[in-house]
NUZA-675097 format. One record per residue (C-alpha): residue in three letters; x, y, z. Coordinates in steps of 0.001 Angstrom, whole numbers. Layout:
<nugus>
+------+---------+---------+---------+
: fipa :    east :   north :      up :
+------+---------+---------+---------+
:  ALA :       X :       Y :       Z :
...
+------+---------+---------+---------+
</nugus>
This chain:
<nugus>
+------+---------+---------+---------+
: fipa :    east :   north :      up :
+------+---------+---------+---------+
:  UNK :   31874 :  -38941 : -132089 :
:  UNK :   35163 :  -41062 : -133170 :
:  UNK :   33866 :  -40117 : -137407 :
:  UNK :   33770 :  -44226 : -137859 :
:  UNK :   30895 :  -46818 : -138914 :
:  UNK :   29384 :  -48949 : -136891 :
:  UNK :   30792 :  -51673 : -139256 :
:  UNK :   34751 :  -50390 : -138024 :
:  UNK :   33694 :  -50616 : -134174 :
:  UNK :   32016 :  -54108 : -134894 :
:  UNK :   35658 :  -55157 : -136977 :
:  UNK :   37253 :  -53783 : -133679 :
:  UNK :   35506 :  -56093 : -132217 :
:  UNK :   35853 :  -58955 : -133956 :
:  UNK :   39709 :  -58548 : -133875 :
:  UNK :   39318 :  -58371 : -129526 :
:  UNK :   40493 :  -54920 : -129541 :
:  UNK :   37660 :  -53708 : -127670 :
:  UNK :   34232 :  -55813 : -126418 :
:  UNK :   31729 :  -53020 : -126033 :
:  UNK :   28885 :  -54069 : -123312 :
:  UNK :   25016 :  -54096 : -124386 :
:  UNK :   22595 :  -52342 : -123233 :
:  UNK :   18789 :  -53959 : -122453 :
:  UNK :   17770 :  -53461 : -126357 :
:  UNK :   21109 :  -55199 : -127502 :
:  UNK :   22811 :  -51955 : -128586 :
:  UNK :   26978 :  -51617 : -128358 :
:  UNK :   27793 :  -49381 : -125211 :
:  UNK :   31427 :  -48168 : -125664 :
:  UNK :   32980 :  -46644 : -122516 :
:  UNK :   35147 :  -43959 : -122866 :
:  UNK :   38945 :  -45934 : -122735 :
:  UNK :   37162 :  -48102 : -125737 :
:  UNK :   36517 :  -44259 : -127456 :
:  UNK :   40036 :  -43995 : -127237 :
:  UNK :   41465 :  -47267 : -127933 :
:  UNK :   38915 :  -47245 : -131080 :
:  UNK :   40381 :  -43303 : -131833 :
:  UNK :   44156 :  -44551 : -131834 :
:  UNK :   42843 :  -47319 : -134233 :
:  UNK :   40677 :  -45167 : -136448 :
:  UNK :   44475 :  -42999 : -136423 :
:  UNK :   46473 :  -46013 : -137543 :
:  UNK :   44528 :  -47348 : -140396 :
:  UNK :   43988 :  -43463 : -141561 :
:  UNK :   47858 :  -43680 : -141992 :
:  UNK :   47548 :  -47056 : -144313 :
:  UNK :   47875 :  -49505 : -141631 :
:  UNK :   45905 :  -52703 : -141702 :
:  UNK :   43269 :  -52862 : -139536 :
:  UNK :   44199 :  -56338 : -138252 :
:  UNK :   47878 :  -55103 : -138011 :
:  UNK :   46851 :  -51734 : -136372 :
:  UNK :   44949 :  -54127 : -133095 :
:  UNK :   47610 :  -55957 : -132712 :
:  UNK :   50036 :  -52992 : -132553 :
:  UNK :   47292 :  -51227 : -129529 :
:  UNK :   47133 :  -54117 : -128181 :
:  UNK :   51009 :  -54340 : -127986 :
:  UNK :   51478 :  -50669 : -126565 :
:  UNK :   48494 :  -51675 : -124434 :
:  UNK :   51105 :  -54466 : -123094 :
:  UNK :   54010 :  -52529 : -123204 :
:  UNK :   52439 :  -49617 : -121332 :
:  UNK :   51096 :  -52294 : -118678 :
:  UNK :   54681 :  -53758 : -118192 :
:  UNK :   56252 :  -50536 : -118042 :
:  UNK :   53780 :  -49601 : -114873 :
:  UNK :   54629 :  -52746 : -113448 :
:  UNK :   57965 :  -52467 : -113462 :
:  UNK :   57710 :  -48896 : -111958 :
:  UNK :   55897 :  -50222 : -109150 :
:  UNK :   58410 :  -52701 : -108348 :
:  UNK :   61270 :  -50354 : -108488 :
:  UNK :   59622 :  -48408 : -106226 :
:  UNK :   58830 :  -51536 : -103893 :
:  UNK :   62821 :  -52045 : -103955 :
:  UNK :   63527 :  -48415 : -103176 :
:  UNK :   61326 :  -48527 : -100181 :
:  UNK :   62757 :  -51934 :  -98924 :
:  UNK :   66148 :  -50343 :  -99368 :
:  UNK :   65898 :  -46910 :  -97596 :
:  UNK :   63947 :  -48869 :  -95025 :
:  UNK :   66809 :  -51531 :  -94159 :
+------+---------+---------+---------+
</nugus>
């Protein structure tokens, strides 16, 4: 599906990136933001990135991106307290 081994999704893995559930016969189930995460990944290291190098910079949009919504949220929490006052 992603055109990666088994052995990148396990090194994925074993850098945290993504922690794939198992099924009853021990086999990796990925769900689909784990597809992605592991795409955007397979993308970075395709462009000579390291693969350690590449988690840690999902995992820092992945933190960026979460702080980002955050901060939407409480801007819009303000607004409302504002207009409301």
């Amino acid at each position: 599906m992603l055109g990666t081994t088994p052995a990148f999704l396990r090194t994925l893995g074993d850098n945290r990136l993504i922690a794939p559930l198992r099924s009853g016969g021990g086999h990796r189930r990925y769900s689909r933001y784990q597809l992605r995460i592991a795409a955007r990944a397979r993308e970075l290291v395709d462009a000579g990135t390291p693969i350690e190098a590449a988690c840690r910079i999902i995992i820092l949009e992945d933190q960026l991106e979460e702080a980002r919504r955050i901060n939407e949220e409480l801007r819009e929490q303000a607004d409302r307290r504002r207009t409301s006052a």
